[in-house]
N, C-alpha and C positions, 0 to 999 in steps of 0.2 A: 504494500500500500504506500501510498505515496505522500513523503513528510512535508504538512502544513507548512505556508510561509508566511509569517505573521507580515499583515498589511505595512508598515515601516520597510521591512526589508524586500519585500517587492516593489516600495516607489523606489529604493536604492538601488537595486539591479535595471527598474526600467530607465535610471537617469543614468547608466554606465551604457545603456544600450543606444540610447540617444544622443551621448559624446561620443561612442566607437562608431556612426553613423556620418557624424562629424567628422571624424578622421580620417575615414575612410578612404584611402586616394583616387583622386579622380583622374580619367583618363585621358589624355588628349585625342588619342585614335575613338574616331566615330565610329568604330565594326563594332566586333563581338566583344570589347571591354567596355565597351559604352552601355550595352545592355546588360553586363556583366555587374557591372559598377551599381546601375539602377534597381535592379535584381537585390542586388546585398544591401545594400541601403534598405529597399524595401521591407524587406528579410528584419534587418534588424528594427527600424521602427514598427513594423508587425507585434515581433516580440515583448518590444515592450509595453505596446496596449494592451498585448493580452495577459500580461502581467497587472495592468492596473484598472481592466475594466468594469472589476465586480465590487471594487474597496465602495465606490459610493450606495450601493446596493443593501453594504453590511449595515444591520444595527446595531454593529458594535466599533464601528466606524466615528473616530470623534470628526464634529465639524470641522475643525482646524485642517484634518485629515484627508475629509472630502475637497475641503478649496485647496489642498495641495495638490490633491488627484487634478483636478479640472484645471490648474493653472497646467500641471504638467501633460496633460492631454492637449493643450492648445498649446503648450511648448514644441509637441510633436508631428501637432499638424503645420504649424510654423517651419518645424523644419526640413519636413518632405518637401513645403514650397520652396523656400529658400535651396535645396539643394538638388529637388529634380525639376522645377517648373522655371528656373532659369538657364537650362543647360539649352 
């Protein structure tokens, strides 16, 4: 069975997943690393929604808790923009 990840450390993994998205390098060649690049990006901003999109759901979720979920939920959509809708 598979061990619980208290709400706290799931926004902590989803915000390392969100800087290694950032870091990611980008590729000058338009082929297959350019799909390749948008792919893993993808990939990782994926991961970390699904890591934080049940916290606002809990009722054991404190408020503070919830408007960190949702700053960091629009952190992430923020940064899909920013790094695939200007390429």
């Amino acid at each position: 069975m598979a061990r619980m990840i208290p709400a706290a450390e799931r926004v902590k993994r989803a915000r390392k997943f969100v800087q290694q998205a950032r870091e990611y390098p980008k590729s000058a060649d338009p082929g297959y690393a350019f799909f390749s690049y948008v792919a893993e990006v993808k990939d990782l901003l994926r991961q970390a929604r699904d890591l934080i999109k049940f916290i606002p759901n809990t009722p054991s979720a404190s408020e503070e808790l919830k408007a960190e979920v949702s700053a960091l939920q629009q952190e992430i959509d923020q940064t899909e923009k920013d790094l695939l809708r200007t390429i």
